[in-house]
N, C-alpha and C positions, 0 to 999 in steps of 0.2 A: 624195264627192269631196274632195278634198288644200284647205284653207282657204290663203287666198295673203298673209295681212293680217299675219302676226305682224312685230316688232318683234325679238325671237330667235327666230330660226325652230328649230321643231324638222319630227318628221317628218308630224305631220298640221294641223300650221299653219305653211306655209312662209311667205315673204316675196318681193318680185319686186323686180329690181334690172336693171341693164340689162343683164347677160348673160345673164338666164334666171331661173328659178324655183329660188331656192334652198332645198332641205331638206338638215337634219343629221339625219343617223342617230347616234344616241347608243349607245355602247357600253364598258356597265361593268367596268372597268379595261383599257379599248383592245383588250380581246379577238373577233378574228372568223375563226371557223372556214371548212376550207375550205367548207363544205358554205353556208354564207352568203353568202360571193364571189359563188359560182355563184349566186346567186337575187340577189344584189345587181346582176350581170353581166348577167341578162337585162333588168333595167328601165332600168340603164345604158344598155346597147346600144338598146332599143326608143323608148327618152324621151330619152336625154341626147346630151349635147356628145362624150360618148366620153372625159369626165375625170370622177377623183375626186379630194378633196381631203381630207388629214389634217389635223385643226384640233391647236392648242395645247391642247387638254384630250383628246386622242388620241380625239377623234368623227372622222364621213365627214362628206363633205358631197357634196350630189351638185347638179348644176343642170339644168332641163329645160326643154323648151320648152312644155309643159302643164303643167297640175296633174295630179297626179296621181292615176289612178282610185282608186275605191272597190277593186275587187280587186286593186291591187297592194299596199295597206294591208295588206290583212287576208293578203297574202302575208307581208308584212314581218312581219306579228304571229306568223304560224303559222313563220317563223323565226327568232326570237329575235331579228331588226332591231326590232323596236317592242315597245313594253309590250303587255300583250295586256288593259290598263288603258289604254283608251286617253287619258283624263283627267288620266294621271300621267306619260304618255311623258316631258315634255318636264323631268321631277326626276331623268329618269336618269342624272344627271351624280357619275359615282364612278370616281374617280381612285385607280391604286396602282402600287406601281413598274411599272413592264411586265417586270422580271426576280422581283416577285413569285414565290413556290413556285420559282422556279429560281436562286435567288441565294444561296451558302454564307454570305455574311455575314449574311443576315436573321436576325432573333429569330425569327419569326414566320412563317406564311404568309398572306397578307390576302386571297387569292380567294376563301376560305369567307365571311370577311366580306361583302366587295361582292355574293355570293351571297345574302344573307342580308337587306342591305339592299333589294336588288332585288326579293326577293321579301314582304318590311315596305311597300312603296308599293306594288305590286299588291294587297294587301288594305284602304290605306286612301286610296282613292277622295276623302275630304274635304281633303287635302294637296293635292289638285289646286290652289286659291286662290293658293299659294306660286309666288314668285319663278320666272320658269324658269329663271333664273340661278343656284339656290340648289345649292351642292355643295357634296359631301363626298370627302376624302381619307383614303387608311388606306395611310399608310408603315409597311412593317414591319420597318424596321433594314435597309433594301438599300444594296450600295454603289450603286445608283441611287437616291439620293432621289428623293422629290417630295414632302417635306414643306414645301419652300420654292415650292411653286408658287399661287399664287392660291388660294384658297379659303374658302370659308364656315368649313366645322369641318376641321380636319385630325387625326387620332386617328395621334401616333408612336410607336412600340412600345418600351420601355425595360424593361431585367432591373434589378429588383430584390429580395434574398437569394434572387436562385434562382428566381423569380416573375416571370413575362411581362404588364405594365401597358399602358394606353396613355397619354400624355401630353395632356392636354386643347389645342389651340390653337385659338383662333375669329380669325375676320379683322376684325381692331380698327382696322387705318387704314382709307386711301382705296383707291379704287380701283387694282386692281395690285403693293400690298401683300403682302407672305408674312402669311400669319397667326403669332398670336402665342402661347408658352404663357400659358396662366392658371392655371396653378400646381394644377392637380388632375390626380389617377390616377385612370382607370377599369381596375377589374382585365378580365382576360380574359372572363369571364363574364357581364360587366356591361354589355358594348359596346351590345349593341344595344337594351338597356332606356335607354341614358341617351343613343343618337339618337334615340333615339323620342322621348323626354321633353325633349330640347332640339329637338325638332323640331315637337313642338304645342307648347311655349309660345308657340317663333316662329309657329306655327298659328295660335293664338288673339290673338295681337297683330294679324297680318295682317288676322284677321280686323275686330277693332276699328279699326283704321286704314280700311280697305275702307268701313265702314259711316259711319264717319265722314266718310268723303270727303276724308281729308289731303292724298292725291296727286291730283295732277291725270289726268284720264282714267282715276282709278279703277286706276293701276298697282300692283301689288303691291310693297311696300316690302322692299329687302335684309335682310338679316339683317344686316349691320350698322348700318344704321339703326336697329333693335333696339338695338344696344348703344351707339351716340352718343346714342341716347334715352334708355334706362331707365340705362345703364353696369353692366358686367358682374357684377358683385355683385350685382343685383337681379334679372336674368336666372338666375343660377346658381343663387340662394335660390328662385326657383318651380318650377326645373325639378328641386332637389332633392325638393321639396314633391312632387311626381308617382313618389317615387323608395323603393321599397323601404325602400332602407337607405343612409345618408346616404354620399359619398364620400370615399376617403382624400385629402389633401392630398399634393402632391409631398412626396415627401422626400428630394429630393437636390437640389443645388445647381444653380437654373436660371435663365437670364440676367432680370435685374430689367429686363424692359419696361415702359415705358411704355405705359397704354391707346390714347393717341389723340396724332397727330399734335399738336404746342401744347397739351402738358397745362400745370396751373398752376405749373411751374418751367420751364416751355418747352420742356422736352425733347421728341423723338418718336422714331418707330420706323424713322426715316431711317437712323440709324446700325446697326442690327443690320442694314437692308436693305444699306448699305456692304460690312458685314462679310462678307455672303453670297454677295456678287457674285461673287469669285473663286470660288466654292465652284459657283456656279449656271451659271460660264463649261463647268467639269468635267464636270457632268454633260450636258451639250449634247452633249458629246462621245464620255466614255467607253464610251458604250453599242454603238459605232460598232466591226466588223469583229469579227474571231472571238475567241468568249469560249467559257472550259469551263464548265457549268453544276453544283451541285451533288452532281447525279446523276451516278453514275463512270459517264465514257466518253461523256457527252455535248458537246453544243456549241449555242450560239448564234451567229448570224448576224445583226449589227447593219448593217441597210442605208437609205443615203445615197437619200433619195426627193426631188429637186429641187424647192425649195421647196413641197415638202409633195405634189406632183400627181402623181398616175399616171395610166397611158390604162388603157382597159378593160383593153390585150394585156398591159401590164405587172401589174395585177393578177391577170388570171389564170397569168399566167406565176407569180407568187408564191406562187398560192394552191396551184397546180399541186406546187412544190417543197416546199411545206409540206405537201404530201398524199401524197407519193410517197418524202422523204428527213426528214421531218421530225412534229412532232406535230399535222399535221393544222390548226393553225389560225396566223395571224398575231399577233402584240403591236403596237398602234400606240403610240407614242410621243409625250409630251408636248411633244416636240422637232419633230415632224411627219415623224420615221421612222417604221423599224418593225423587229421581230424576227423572225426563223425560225428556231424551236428545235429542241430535240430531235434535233440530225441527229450520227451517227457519224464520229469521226473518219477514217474511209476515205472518205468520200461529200464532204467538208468543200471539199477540190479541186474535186470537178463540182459542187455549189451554186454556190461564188463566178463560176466561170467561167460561168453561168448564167445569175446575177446580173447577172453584165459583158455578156452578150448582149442582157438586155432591156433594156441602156441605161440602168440604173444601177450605183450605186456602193457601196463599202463602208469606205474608209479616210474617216478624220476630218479629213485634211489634201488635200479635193476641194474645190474650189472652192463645190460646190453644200453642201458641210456647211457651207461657213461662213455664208452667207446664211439670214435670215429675211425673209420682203415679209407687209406683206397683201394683201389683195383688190385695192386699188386702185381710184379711181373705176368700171372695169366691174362689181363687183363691190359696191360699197359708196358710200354717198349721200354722206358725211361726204370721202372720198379725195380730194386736189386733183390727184394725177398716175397713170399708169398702172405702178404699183408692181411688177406682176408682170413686164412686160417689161422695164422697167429694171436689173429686178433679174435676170432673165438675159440681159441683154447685160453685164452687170457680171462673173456667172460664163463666162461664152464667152470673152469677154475674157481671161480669169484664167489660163482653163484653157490657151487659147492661147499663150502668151505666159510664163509662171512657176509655178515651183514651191514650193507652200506648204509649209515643214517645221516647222510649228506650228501646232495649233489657232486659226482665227481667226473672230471673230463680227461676222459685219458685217448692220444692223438695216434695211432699206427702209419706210421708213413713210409711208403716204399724208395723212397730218394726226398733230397732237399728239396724239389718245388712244392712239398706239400697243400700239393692237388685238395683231400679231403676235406683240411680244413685251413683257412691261412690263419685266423684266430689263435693265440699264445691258448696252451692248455696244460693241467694239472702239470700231467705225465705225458711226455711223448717219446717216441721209440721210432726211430728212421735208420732204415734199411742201411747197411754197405756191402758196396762191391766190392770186386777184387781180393774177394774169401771164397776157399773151401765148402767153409758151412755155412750158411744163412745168421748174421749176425748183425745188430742196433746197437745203434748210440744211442742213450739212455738219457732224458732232460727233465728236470725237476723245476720246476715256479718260474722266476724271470731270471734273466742272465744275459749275456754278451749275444747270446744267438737269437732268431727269431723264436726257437724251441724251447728257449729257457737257460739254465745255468747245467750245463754239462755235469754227468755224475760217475759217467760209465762211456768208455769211446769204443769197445768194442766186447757185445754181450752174448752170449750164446743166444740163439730164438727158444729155443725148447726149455732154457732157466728163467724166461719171462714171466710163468705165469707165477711164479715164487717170489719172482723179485717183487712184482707189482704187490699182491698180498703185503709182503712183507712191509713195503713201503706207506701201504691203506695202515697196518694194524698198527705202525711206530706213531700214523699221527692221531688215532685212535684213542690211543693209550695214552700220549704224552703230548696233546692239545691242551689247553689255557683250557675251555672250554667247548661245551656242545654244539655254539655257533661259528668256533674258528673257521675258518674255511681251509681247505687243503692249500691253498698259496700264499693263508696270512702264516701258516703253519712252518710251512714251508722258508718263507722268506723272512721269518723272524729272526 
């Protein structure tokens, strides 16, 4: 039977919240075939709410009114839904672009890898101990990145004379952070000896920290705690220690970060997160409506899934087109879309119109690509307001009433850890407690906060969806230009 007690739920230690039982299904580099829908679709249908949810690291999430049996487990496992390690499920967390192997601009293809990682933790069972937070990314030169997204180790694929490396980054600030380089190449062949070896030393710290009793209740410590403890250079000298043959240093010209937020000339890694913001607004988006894939004569289909939720019908309607017009399985997206590939450009007309039947979308300029919410108090203990409803009555609104001809990102947060997205955005609106009514501070462009420049400290929920309008039609109307963006607008 499904444990109900975790802290990050995965899928055989869920956690219980007020709208149910929630497990994520973990799934390495956002891939799920059709043939797992369908088995995903009958424990939906028999246990759940009749909703799934695509998380920001392109997992499921599912919620139930039980825990779940002993045999639906071990279904999951005999589908590729669960490690078939069951110790290690909850490390499955391996991020790569979702246009991975279909993308002309990559160096690389990185599904062998994530392939390769997955199956390095089903043989070591003692990695169980680690973080269930602890992830890995493998960009490999797509015009989707994800090498800017949250992460433990992120490995980005770089040509040098002719030679396909990866760029070393670990996650050196705080939480929600891009990771940083640290200035070493692992060549191609080396990849998976030097996660291993950066993956027990953080092993055997955990484990020392565990025995010692550091953390309270015995929680296993991040991997960056690892490195605000020991600092990176002492981390990299033991994991070389475990390592064949020592590693090349970059050799090409890479932005001089700072290790940690308030190093001792004060600088931090605030300013490359600045620099990136535009760069991380783009790819929210671009992955969004039909793209040619690198294989002549194919296509992608980037589809707009409201703030992250599908019903049972709409994923099988998905999984359906992906099985019939396409290659058989989905890409979720760290954006909380998702992809249907592989379809020919004669078919490309009945997918979209298909799409459009089950009630969602595809262009980048929908109301519902612009929002992120999280959970919200039914959902989450930390939420002070009901995040998800707010935040479609804010798209209903949108969609009713105006026409967006610009990519926009507007952030619903139910408290300050801004869980759904840590990326700076257009608009964002976070929940506060210690009221009556349900009411957001209100943040426009950049400013003093992570959220941007404060506009409003305490808003009504139910005057959101006027305000937001309001806010769309002022830059609408009195931008420079068609190409302004909402934050050069903004911050002018």
């Amino acid at each position: 039977m499904q444990s109900t007690t975790a802290i990050c739920p995965s899928l055989f230690n869920a956690t219980t919240a007020q709208d149910g039982i929630l497990s994520r299904i973990r799934l390495p580099a956002g891939l799920i075939t059709s043939t797992q829908c369908e088995a995903l679709l009958q424990v939906v249908n028999q246990f759940s709410n009749g909703e799934i949810q695509i998380t920001n690291r392109a997992n499921l999430q599912i919620r139930t009114s039980q825990a779940l049996p002993e045999e639906v487990l071990l279904d999951f496992q005999d589908y590729g839904l669960a490690s078939s390690t069951q110790s290690t499920d909850g490390l499955r967390n391996m991020m790569a672009s979702p246009s991975a192997g279909i993308d002309a601009h990559a160096k690389i293809n990185t599904i062998p890898l994530v392939k390769a990682w997955n199956f390095y933790l089903l043989q070591h069972p003692e990695l169980a101990i680690l973080s269930n937070k602890f992830s890995i990314c493998f960009d490999g030169g797509e015009a989707i990145r994800v090498s800017d997204r949250p992460n433990d180790i992120c490995l980005v694929a770089v040509e040098i004379d002719q030679e396909i490396y990866f760029d070393l980054h670990l996650g050196l600030g705080d939480r929600g952070d891009s990771p940083a380089s640290v200035n070493v190449l692992i060549p191609e062949n080396q990849v998976l000896e030097v996660l291993a070896a950066l993956t027990e030393v953080y092993r055997e710290y955990t484990q020392q920290q565990l025995e010692q009793k550091t953390h309270s209740r015995s929680r296993p410590p991040r991997l960056r705690e690892l490195l605000h403890d020991w600092g990176v250079e002492k981390y990299l000298a033991l994991v070389g220690e475990k390592l064949r043959s020592p590693l090349p240093p970059l050799k090409r010209g890479a932005l001089e970060v700072p290790l940690f937020k308030g190093d001792a000339e004060g600088r931090g890694i605030a300013p490359l997160n600045e620099a990136i913001s535009s760069h991380l607004e783009r790819e929210s988006f671009q992955h969004l409506g039909i793209h040619s894939q690198k294989q002549s004569g194919l296509f992608y289909i980037g589809v707009v899934v409201p703030l992250g939720r599908l019903t049972s019908q709409q994923l099988a309607g998905l999984s359906n087109l992906a099985k019939q017009y396409g290659g058989g399985a989905l890409r979720l997206t760290p954006w909380q879309n998702l992809l249907i590939t592989d379809i020919v450009e004669a078919d490309l007309e009945q997918v979209t119109q298909e799409i459009l039947n089950l009630g969602l979308y595809i262009s980048a300029h929908h109301p519902y690509a612009a929002i992120a919410a999280c959970s919200g108090y039914k959902g989450c203990k930390s939420a002070h307001t009901d995040t998800q409803s707010d935040a479609k009555k804010i798209a209903t609104y949108l969609e009713s009433c105006m026409q967006l001809d610009q990519p926009i990102n507007i952030h619903v947060s139910g408290c300050e850890k801004s869980c759904a997205q840590h990326h700076p955005s257009d608009i964002a609106v976070v929940g506060m407690g210690g009221t009556n009514t349900e009411t957001y501070r209100v943040y426009v462009g950049d400013g003093d906060s992570n959220f941007g420049r404060e506009v409003y400290a305490e808003y009504p929920a139910d005057k959101l969806p006027e305000l937001v309008e309001q806010l769309l039609r002022n830059y609408q109307t009195q931008r420079q230009n068609s190409t302004q963006t909402f934050r050069g607008f903004i911050n002018h």
